[in-house]
C-alpha positions as CSV (number, residue, x, y, z in Angstrom):
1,X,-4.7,23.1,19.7
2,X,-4.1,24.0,23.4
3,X,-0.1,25.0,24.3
4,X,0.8,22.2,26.4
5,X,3.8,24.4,27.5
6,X,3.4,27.8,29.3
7,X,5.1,30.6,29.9
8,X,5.3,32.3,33.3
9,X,3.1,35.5,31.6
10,X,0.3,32.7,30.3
11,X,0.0,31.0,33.7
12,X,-0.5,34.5,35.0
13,X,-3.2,34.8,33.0
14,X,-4.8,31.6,33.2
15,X,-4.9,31.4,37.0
16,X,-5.8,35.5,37.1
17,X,-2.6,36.8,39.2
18,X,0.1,39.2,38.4
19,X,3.0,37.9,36.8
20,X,5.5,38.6,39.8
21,X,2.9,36.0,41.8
22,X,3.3,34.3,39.8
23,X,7.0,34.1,39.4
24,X,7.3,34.0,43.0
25,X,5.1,30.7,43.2
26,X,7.5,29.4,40.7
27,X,10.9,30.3,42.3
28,X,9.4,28.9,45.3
29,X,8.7,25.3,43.8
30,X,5.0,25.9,44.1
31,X,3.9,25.6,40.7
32,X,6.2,23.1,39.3
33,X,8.7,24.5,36.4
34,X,11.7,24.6,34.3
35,X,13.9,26.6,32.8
36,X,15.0,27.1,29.3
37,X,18.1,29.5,29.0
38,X,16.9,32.5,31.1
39,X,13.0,31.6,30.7
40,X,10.4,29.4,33.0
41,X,8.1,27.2,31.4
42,X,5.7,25.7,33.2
43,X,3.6,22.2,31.8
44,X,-0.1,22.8,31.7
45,X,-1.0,19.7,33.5
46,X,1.4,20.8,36.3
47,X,-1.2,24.1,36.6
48,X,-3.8,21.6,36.8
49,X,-2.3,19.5,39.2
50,X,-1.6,22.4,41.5
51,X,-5.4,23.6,41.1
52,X,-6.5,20.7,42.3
53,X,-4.2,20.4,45.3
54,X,-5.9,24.1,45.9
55,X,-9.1,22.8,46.1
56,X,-8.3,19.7,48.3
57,X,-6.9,22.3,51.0
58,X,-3.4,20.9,50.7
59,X,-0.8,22.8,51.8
60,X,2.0,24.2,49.2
C-alpha cells in the first residue's frame, strides 16, 4: 500500500531534491503541509497537485 502521508525526507526523495529544498518549499507554503509536534507531513495528493501546477507553468 502507497503512504498517503509523507514526510519532508520522502518528498525529497520522490520529487529528487535535497531535503533543505525541500523544507524550504514547505516553510514557504509551496508544497502544502502540516505539522505534527515538531515534524512536517506533507499529503501525497498535495505533491501531486503541486506537480501538476509545475507543468501548467503556474506560478508558486
Amino acid at each position: 500500500m502507497e503512504k498517503e502521508i509523507m514526510t519532508v525526507s520522502q518528498v525529497a526523495e520522490y520529487l529528487q531534491l535535497s531535503e533543505m529544498s525541500t523544507y524550504k518549499l514547505v516553510q514557504e507554503g509551496k508544497i502544502p503541509a502540516f505539522k505534527i509536534g515538531r515534524h512536517w507531513r506533507v499529503k501525497k495528493e498535495d505533491i501531486t497537485e503541486f506537480i501538476e501546477k509545475l507543468k501548467r507553468g503556474e506560478r508558486l
